[in-house]
N, C-alpha and C positions, 0 to 999 in steps of 0.2 A: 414486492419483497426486496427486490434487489436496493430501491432505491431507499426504503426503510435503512437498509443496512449501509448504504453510503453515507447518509445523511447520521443515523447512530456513530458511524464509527468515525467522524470529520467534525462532530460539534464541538464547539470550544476549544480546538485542536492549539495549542500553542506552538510559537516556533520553535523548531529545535528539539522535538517531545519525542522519543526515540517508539519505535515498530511497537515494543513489546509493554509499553504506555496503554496505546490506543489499541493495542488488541484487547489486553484485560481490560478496559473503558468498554468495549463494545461486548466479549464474550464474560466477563468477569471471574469468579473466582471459580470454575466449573472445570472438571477435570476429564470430561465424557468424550469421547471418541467426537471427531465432526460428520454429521450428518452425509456428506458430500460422498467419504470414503465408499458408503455404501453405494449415495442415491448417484453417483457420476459414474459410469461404467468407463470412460473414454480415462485410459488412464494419465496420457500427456497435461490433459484437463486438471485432473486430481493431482499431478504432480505440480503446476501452475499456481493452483489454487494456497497449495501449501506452502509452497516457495513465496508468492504474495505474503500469507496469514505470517509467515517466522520470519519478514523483512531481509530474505536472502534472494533478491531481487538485484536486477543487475541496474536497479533507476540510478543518477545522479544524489537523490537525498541518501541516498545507502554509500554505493560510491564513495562520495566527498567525505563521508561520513569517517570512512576508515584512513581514506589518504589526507587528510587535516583540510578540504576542502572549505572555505565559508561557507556557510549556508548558501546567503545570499549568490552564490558561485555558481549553485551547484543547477544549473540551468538548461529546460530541455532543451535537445538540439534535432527536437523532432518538427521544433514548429518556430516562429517569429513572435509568439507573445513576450517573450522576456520571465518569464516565471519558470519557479524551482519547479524540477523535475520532480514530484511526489505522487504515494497515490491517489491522491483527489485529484491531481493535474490528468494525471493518465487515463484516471476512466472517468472524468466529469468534464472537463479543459479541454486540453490537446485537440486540435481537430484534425489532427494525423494519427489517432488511432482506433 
């Protein structure tokens, strides 16, 4: 499941395509409570989860995003690959996380 939903929520991703793009891409126009709030008891979890899903994340594509950063700038400094800090870097890439 999990990788179902990586793979939905990163196809065709273009550069530059802001949080709230590829959330309605992956969850569409549905307006229902997320599953999680219920089925994740661990509430650090469920507050993670959320912060991911509404792009209020502390990555570099967010970041840069607000201080006029380039895209191409905006790059982890978790690892030595040279790639933007997003979240397909972070839970598919990065081998420091």
């Amino acid at each position: 499941m999990r990788l179902a939903f990586i793979e939905k929520l990163f196809t065709n991703r273009e550069i530059g395509t802001n949080v709230q793009t590829i959330y309605l891409r992956f969850k569409g126009m549905s307006y229902e409570s997320e599953r999680y709030l219920c089925d994740i008891n661990c509430v650090q979890l469920r507050k993670a989860l959320a912060r991911f899903q509404s792009g209020n994340t502390q990555l570099k594509i967010v970041l840069g995003a607000w201080k006029g950063v380039p895209y191409a700038e905006r790059l982890c400094q978790g690892c030595d690959l040279g790639k933007v800090e997003d979240e397909e870097h972070l839970l598919l890439i990065c081998p420091n996380t």
